[in-house]
N, CA, C and O of each residue as an XYZ file, in Angstrom:
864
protein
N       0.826     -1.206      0.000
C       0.000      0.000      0.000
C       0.861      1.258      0.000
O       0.635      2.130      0.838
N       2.143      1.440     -1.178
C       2.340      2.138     -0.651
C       1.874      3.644     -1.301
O       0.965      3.675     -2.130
N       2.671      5.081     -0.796
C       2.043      6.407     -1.873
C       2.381      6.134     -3.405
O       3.479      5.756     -3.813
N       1.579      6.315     -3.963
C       1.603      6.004     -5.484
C       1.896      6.870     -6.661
O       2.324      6.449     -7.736
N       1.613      8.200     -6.354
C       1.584      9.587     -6.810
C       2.958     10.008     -6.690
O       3.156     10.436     -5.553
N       4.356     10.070     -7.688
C       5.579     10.235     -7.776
C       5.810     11.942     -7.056
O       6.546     12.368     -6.166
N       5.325     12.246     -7.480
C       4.780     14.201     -7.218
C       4.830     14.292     -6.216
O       5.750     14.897     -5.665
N       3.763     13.672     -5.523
C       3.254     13.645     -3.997
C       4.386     13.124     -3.383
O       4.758     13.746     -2.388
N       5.067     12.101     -3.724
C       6.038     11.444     -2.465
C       7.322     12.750     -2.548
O       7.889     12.916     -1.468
N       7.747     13.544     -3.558
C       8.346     13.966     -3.966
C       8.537     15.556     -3.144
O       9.550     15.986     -2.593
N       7.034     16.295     -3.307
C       6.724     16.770     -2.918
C       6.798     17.125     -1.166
O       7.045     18.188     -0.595
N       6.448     15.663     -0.579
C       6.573     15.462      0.407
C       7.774     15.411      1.505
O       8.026     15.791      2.649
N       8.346     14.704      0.432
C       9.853     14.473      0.970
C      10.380     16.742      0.647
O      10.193     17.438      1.645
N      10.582     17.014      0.171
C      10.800     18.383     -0.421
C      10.511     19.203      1.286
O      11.265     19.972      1.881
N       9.427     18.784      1.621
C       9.042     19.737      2.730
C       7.750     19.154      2.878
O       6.958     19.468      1.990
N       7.266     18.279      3.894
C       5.872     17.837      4.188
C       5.269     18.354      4.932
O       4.877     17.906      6.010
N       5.018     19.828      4.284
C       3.811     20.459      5.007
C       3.014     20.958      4.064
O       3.457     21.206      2.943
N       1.506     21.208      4.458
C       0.618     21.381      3.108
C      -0.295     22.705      3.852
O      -1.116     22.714      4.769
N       0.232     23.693      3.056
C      -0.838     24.468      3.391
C      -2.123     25.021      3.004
O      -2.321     25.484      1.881
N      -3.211     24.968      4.143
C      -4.574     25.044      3.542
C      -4.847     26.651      3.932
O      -4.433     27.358      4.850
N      -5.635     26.860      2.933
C      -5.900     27.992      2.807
C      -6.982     28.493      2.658
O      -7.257     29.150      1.654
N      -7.721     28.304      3.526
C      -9.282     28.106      4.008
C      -9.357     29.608      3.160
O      -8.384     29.979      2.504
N     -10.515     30.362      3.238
C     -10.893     31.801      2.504
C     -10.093     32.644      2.104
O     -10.166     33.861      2.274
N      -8.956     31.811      1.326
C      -8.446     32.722      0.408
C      -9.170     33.236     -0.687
O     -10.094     32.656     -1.258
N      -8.608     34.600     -1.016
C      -8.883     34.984     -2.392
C      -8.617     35.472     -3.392
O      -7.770     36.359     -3.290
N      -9.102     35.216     -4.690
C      -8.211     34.977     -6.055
C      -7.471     35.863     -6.019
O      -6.417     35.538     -6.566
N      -7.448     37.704     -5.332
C      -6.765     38.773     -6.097
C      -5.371     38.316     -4.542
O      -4.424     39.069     -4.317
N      -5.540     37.411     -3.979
C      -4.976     37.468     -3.337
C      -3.656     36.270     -3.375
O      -2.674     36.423     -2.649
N      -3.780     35.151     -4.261
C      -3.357     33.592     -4.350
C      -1.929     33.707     -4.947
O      -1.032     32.925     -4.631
N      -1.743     34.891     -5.968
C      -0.617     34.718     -6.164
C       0.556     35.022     -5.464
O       1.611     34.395     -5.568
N       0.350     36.019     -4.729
C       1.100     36.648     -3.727
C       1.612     35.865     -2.411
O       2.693     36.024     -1.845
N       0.594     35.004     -2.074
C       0.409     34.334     -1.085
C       1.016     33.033     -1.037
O       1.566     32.618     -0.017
N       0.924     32.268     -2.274
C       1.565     31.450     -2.907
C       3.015     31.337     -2.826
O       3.717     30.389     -2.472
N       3.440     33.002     -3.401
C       5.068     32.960     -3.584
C       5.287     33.018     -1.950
O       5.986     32.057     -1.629
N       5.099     33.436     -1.356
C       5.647     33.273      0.201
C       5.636     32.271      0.442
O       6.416     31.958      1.342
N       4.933     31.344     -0.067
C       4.928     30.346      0.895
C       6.007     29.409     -0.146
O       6.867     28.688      0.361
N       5.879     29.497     -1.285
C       6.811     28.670     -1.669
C       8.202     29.267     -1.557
O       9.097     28.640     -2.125
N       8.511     30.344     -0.934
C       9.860     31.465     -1.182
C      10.527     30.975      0.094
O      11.749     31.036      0.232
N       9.292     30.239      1.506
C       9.563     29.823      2.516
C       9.861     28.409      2.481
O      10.263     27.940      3.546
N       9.742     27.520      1.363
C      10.148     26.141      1.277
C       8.970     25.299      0.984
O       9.181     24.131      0.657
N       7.686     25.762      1.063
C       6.443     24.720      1.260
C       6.511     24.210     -0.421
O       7.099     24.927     -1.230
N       6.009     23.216     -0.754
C       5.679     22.723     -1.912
C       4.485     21.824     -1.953
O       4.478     20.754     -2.562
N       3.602     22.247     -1.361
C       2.356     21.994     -1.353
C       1.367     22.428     -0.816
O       1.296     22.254      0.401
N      -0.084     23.361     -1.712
C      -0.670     24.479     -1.042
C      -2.166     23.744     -1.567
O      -2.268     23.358     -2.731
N      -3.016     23.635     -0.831
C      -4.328     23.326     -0.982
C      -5.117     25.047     -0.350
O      -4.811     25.897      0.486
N      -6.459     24.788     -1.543
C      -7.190     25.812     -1.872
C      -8.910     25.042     -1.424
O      -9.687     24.474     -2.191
N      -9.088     25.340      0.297
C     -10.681     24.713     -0.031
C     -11.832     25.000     -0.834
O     -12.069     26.182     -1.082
N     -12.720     23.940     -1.362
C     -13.322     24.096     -2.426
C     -14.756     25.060     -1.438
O     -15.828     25.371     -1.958
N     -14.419     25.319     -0.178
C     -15.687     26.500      0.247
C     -14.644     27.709      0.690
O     -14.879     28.375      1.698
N     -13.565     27.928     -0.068
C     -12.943     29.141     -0.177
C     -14.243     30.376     -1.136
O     -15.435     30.121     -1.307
N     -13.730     31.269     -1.462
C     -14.198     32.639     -2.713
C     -13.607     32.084     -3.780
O     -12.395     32.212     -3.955
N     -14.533     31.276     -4.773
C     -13.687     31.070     -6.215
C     -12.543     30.445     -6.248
O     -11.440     30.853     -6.613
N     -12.947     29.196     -5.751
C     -11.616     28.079     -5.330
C     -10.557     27.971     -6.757
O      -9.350     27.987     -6.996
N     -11.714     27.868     -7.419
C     -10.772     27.206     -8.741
C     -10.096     28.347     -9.327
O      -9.062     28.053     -9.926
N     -10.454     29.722     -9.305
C      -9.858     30.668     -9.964
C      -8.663     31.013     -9.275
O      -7.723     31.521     -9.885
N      -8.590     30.629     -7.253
C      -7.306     30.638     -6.967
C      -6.570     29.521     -7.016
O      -5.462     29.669     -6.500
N      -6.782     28.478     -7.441
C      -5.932     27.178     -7.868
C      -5.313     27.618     -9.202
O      -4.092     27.554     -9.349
N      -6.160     28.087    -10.228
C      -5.835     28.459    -11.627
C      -4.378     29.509    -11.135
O      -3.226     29.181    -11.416
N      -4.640     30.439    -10.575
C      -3.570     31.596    -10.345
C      -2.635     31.195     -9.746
O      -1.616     31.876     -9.863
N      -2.564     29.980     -8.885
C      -1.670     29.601     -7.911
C      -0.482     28.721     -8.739
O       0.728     28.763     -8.517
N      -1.203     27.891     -9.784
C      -0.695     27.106    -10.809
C       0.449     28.179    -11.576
O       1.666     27.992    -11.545
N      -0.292     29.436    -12.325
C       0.590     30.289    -12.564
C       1.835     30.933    -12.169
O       2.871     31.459    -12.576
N       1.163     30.602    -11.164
C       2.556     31.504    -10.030
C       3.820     30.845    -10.019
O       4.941     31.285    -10.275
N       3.450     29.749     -9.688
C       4.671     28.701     -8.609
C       4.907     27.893     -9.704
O       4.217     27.573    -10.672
N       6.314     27.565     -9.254
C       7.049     26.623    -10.595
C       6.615     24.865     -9.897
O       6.350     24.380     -8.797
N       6.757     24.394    -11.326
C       6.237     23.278    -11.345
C       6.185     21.945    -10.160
O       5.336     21.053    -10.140
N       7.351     22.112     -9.207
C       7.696     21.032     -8.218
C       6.433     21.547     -7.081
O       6.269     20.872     -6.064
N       5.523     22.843     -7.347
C       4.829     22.952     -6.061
C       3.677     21.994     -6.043
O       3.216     22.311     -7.140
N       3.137     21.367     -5.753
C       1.453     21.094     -6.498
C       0.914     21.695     -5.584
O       1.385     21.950     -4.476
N      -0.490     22.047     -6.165
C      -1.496     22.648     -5.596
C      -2.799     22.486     -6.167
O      -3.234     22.586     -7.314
N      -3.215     22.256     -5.250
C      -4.605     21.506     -5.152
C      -6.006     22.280     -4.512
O      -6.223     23.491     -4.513
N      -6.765     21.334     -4.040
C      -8.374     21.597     -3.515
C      -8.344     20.670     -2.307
O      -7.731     19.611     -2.169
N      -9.198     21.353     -1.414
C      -9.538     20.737     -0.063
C     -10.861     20.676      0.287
O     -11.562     21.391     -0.429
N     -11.577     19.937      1.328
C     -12.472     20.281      1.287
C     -13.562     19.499      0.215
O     -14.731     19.872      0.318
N     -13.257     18.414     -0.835
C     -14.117     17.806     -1.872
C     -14.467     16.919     -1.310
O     -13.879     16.033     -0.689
N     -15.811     17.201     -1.580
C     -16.928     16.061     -1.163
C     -17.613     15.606     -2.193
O     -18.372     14.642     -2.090
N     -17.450     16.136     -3.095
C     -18.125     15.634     -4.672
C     -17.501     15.048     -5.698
O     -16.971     15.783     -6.531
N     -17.430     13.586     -5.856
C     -16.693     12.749     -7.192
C     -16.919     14.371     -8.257
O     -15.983     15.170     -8.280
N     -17.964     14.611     -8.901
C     -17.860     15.834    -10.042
C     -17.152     17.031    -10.036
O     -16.937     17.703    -11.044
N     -16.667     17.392     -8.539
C     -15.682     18.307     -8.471
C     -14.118     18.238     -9.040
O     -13.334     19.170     -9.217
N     -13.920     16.686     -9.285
C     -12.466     16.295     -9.415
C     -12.006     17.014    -10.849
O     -10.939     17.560    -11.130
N     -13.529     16.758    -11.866
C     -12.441     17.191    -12.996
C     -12.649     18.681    -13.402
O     -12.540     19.127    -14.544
N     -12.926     19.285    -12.419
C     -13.056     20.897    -12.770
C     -12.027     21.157    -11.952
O     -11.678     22.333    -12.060
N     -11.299     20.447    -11.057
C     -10.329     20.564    -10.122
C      -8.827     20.545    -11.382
O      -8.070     21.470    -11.677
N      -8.845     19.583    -11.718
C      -7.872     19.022    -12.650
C      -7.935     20.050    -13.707
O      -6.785     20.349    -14.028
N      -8.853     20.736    -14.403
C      -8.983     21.968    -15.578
C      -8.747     22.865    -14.951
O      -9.061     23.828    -15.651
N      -8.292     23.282    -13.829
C      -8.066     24.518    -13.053
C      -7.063     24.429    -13.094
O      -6.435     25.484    -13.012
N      -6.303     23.171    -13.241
C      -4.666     23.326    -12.816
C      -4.579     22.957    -11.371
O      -3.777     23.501    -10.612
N      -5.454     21.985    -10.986
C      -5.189     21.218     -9.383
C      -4.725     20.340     -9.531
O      -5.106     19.887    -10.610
N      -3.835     19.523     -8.927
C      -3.447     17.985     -8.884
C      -3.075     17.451     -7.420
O      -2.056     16.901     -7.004
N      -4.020     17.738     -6.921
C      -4.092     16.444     -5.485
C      -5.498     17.170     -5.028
O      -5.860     18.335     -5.194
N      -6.205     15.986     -4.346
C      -7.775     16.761     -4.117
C      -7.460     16.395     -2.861
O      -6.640     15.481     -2.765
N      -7.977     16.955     -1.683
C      -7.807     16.889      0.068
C      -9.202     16.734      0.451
O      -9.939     17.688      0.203
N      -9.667     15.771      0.976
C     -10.959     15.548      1.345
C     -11.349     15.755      3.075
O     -10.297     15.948      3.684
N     -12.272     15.763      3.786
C     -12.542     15.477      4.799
C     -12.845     14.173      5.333
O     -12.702     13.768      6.487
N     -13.316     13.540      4.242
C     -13.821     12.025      5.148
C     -12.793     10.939      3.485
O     -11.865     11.020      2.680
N     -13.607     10.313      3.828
C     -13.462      8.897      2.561
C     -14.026      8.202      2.140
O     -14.081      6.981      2.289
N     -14.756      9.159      1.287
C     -15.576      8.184      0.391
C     -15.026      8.029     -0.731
O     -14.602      8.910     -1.478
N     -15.016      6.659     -0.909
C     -14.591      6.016     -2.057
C     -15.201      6.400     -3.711
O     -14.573      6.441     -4.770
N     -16.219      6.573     -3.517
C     -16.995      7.565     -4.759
C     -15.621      8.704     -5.396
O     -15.161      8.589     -6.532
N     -15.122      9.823     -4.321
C     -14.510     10.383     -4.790
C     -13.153     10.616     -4.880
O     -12.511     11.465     -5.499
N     -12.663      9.235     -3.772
C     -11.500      8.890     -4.398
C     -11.130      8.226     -5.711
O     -10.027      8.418     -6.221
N     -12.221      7.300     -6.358
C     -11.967      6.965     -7.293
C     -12.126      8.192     -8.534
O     -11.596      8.111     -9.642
N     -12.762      9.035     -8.180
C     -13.026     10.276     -9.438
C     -11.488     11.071     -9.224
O     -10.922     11.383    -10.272
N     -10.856     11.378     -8.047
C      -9.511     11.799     -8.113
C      -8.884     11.110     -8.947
O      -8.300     11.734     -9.833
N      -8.836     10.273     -8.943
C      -7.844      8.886     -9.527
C      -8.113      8.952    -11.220
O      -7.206      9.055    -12.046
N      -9.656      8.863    -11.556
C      -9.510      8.388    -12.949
C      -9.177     10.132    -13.414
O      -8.906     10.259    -14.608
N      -9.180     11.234    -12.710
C      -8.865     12.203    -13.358
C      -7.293     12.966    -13.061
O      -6.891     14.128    -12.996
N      -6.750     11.740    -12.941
C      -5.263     11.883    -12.588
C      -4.584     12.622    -11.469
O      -3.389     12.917    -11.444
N      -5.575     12.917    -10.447
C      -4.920     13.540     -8.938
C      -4.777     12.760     -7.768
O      -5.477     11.877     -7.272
N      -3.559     13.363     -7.396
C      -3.199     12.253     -6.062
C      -4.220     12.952     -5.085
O      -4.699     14.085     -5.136
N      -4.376     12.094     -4.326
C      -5.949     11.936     -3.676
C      -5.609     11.691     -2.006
O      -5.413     10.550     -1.589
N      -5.567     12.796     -1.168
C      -5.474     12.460      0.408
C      -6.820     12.220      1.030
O      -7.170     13.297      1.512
N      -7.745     11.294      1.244
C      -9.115     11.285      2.107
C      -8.446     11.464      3.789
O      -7.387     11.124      4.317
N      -9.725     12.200      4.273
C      -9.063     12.021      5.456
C     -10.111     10.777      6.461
O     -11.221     10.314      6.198
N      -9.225     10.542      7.612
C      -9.903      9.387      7.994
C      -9.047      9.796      9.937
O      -8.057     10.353     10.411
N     -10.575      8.878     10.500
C      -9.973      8.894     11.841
C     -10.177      7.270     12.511
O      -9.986      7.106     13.716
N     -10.481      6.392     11.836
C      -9.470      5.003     12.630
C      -9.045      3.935     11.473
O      -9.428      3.743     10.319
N      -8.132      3.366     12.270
C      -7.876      2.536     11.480
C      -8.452      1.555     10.040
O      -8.003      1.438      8.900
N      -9.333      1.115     10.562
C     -10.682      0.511      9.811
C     -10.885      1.784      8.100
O     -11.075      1.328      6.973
N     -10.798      2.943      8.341
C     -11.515      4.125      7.455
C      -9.628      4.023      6.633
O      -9.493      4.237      5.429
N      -8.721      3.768      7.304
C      -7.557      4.337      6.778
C      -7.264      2.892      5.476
O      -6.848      2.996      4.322
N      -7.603      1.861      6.110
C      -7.356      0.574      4.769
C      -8.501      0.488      3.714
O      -8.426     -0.191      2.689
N      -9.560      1.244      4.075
C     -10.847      1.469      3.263
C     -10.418      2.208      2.348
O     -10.515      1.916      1.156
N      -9.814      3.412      2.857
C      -9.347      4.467      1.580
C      -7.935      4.176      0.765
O      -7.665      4.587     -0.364
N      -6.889      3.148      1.848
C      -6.058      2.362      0.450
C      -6.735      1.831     -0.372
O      -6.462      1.896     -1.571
N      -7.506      1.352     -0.015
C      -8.024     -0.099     -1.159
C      -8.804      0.541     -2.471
O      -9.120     -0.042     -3.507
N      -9.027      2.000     -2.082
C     -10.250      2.286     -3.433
C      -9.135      3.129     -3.654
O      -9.392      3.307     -4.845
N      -7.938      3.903     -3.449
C      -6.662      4.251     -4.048
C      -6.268      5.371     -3.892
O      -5.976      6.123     -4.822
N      -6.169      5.778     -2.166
C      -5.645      6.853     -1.580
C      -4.080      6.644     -1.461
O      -3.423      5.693     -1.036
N      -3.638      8.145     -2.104
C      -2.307      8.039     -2.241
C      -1.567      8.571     -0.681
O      -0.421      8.221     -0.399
N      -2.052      9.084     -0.138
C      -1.585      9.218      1.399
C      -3.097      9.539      2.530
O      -4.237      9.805      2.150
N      -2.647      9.411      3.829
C      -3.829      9.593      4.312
C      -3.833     10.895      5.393
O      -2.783     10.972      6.031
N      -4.744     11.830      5.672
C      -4.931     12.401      6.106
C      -5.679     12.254      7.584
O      -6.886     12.233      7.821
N      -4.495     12.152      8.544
C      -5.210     11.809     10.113
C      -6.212     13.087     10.624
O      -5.508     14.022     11.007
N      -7.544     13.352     10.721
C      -8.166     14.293     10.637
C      -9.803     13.871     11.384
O     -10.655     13.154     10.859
N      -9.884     14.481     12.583
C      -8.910     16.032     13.166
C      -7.468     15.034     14.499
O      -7.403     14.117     15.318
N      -6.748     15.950     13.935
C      -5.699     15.284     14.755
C      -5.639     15.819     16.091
O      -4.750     15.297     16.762
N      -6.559     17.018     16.890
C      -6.444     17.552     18.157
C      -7.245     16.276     19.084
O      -7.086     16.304     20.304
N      -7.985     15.319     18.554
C      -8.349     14.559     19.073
C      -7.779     13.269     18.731
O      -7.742     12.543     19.724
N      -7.349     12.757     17.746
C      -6.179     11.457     17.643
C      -4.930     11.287     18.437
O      -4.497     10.404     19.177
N      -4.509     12.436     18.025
C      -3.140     12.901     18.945
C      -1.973     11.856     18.387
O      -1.993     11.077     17.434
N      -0.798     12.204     19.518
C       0.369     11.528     19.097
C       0.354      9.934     19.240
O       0.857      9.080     18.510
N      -0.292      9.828     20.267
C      -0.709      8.465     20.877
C      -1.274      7.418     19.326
O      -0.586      6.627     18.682
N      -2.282      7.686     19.176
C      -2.907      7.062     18.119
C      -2.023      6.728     16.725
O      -1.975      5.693     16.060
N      -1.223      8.247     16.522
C      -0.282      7.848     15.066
C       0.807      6.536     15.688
O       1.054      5.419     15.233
N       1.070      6.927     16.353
C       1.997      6.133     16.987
C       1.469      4.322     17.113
O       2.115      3.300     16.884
N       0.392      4.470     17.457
C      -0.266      2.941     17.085
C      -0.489      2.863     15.591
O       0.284      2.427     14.738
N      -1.677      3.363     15.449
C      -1.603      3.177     13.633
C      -0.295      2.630     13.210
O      -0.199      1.532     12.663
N       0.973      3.603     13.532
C       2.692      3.175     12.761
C       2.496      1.711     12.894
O       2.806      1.109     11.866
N       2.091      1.004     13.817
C       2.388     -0.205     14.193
C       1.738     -0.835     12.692
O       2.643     -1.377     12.056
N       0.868     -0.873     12.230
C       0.030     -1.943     10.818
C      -0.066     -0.724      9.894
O      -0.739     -1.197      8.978
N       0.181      0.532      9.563
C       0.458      0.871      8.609
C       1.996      1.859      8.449
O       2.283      2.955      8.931
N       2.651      1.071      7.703
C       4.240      1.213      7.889
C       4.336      1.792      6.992
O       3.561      1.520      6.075
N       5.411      2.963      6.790
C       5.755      3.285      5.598
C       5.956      2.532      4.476
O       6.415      1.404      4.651
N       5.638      3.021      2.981
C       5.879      4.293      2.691
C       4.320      5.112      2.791
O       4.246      6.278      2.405
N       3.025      4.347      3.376
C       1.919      4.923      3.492
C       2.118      6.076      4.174
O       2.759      6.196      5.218
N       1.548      6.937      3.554
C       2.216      8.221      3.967
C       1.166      8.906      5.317
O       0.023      9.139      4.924
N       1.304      9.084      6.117
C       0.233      9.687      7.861
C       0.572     10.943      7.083
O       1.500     11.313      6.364
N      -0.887     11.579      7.653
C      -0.549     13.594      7.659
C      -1.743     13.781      9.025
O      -2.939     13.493      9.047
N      -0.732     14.461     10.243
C      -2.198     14.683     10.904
C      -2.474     15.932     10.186
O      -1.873     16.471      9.257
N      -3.713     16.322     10.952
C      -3.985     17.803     10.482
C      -5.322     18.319     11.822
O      -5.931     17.530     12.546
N      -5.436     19.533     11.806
C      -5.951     20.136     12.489
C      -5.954     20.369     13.948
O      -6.669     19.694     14.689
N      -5.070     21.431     14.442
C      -4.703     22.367     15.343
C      -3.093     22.466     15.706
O      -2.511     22.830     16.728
N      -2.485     21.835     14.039
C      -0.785     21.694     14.356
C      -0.358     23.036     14.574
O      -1.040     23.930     14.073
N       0.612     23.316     15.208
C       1.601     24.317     14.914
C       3.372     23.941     15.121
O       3.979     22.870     15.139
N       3.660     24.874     15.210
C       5.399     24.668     15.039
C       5.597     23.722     16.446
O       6.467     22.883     16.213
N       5.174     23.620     17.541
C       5.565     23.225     18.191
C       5.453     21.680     18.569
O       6.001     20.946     19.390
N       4.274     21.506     17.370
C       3.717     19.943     17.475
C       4.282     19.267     16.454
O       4.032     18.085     16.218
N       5.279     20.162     15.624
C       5.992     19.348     14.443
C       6.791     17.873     15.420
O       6.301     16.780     15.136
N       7.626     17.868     16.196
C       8.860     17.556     16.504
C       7.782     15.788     17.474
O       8.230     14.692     17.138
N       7.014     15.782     18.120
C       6.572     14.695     18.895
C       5.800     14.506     17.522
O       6.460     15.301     16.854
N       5.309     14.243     17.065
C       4.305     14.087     15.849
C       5.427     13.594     14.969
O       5.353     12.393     14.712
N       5.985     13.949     14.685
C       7.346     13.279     13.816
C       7.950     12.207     14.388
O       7.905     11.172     13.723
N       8.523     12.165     15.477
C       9.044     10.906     16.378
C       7.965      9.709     16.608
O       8.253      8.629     17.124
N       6.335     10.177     16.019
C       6.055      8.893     16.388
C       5.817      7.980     15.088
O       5.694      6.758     15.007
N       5.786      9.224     13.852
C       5.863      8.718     12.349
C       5.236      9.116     11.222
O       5.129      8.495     10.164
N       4.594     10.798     11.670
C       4.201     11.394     10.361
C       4.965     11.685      9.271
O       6.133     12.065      9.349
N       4.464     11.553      8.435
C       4.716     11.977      7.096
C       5.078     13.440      6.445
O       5.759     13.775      5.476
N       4.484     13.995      7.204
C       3.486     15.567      6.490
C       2.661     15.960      7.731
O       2.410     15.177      8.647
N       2.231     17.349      7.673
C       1.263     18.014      8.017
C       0.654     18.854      7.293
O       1.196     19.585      6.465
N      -1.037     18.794      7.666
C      -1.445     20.584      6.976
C      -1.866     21.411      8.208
O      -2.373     21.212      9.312
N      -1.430     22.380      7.513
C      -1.137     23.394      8.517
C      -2.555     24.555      8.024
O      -2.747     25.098      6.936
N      -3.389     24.630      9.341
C      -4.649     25.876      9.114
C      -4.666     27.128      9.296
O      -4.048     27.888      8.550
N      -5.371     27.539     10.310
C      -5.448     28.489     11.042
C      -3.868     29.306     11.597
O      -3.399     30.443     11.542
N      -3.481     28.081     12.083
C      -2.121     28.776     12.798
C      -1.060     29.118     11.526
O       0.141     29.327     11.696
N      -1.699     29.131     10.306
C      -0.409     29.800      9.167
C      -1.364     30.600      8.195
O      -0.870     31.498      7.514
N      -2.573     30.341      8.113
C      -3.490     31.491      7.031
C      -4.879     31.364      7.638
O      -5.595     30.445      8.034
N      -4.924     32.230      7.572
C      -6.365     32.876      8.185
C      -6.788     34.049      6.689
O      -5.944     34.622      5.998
N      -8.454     34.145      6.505
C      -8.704     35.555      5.689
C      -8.191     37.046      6.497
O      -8.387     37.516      7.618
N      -7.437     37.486      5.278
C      -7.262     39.048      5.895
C      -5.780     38.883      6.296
O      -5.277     40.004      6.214
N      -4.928     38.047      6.664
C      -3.891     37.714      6.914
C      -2.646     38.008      5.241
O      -2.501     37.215      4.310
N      -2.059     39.201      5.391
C      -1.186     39.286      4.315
C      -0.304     38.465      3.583
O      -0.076     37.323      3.983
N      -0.038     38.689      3.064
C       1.448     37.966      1.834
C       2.544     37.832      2.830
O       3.184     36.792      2.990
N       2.725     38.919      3.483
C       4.480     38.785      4.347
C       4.216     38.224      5.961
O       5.095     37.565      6.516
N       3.213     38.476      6.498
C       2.605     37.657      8.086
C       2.499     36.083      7.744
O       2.954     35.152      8.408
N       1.725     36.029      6.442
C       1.824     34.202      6.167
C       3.445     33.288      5.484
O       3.775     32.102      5.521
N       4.000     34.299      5.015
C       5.250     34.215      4.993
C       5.598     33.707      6.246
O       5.400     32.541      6.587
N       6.214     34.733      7.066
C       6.811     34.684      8.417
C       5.964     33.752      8.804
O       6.561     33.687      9.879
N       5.282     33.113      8.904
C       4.220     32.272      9.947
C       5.087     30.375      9.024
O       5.448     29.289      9.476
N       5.033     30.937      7.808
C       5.662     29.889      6.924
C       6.925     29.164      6.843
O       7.214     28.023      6.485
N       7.903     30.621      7.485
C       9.215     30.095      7.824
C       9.354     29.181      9.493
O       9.997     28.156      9.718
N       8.705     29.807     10.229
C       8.291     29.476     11.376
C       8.537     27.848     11.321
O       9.449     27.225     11.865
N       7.620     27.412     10.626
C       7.061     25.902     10.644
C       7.854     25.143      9.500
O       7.958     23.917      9.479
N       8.384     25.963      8.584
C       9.226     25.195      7.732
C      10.858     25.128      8.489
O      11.614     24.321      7.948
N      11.308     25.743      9.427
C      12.053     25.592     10.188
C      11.648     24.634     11.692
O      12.428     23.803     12.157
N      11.005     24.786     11.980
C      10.385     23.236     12.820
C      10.346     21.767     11.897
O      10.892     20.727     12.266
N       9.691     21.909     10.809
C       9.928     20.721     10.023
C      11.651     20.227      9.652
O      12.077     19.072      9.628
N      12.295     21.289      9.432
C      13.858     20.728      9.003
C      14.508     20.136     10.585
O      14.879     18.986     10.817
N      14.504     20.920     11.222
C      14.686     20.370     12.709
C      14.319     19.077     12.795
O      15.227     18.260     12.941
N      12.957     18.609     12.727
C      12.962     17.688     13.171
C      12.788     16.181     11.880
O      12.370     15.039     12.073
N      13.379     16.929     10.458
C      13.664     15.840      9.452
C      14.912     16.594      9.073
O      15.049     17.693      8.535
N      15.618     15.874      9.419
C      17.150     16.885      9.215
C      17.564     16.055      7.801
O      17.357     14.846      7.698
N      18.178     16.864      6.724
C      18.219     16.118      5.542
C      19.765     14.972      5.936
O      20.584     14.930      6.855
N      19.565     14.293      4.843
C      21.061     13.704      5.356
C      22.472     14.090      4.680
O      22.599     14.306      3.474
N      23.354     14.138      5.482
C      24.433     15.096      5.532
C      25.309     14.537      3.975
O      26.338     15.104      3.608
């Protein structure tokens, strides 16, 4: 079982943090974008109940050179995948896992994170062809739980917790065997500038090298 999506593992390895970008907006994506990729991230999800998701996926695509991907969060609809993919998205970020729209990621060529909270939901969404999984919400899984999960799903299946990380939860969250994180609130909020989400970007992309130190 393992990640299947060359991009995605790629991506991941690059810097495994994904930032979501709950109510962003379009006059705002490109700007926002380069900070974050100027700060190291190479992977930016755009939720699909953002302002004109796809027009800031389209702009975001523009912006950032090719190793970033950037995607949609937030899909709950198999029919969203291929207006996702004509926008210039390539990985769709879900909340739950339904197999309906993991398989519509898939036949429309995007690596596909469902998110899931036990075990049971996490081999459900390998099997219909999740390329990594999204531990979600992780303020209630916690370190404890990844740390079991590690036990029957071993790398290279890729863990991402998500929801209420910050810089300081990179480092125990890593020791017990994540992959990745996405990062919310505590790195973009609406109304939050180009150079504050920056700085908020280096923050956590310097917690991530800390605690995945490349090899020498």
């Amino acid at each position: 079982m393992p990640t299947s999506s060359p991009a995605l593992q790629a991506a991941l390895a690059e810097c495994g943090l994904i930032a979501i970008l709950r109510g962003l907006r379009p006059d705002e994506a490109a700007d926002t974008g380069r900070a974050l990729y100027g700060a190291g991230f190479r992977l930016i999800e755009v939720p699909l109940n953002s302002p004109d998701p796809l027009d800031s996926i389209r702009l975001l695509r523009e912006a950032l050179p090719p190793d970033c991907l950037v995607g949609a969060g937030t899909v709950i609809e198999p029919a969203a995948c291929a207006d996702i993919r004509a926008a210039g998205g390539r990985i769709v970020v879900m909340p739950h896992s339904d197999p309906a729209v993991i398989r519509a990621a898939k036949a429309a060529g995007l690596a596909c994170t469902p998110g899931v909270a036990t075990p049971t939901e996490a081999f459900a969404a390998l099997a219909a062809g999740a390329d990594a999984l999204k531990m979600f919400p992780a303020e209630q899984l916690g370190v404890a739980a990844l740390k079991a999960w590690r036990a029957v799903l071993r790398p290279p299946v890729g863990l991402i917790p998500v929801g209420g990380i910050t810089p300081a939860d990179i480092a125990p969250y890593a020791a017990a065997g994540a992959s990745g994180f996405g990062l919310g609130s505590a790195l973009y909020q609406p109304g939050r500038d180009a150079a504050d989400v920056g700085e908020r970007a280096r923050a956590f992309v310097a917690a991530w090298r800390a605690a995945y130190p490349r090899p020498a």
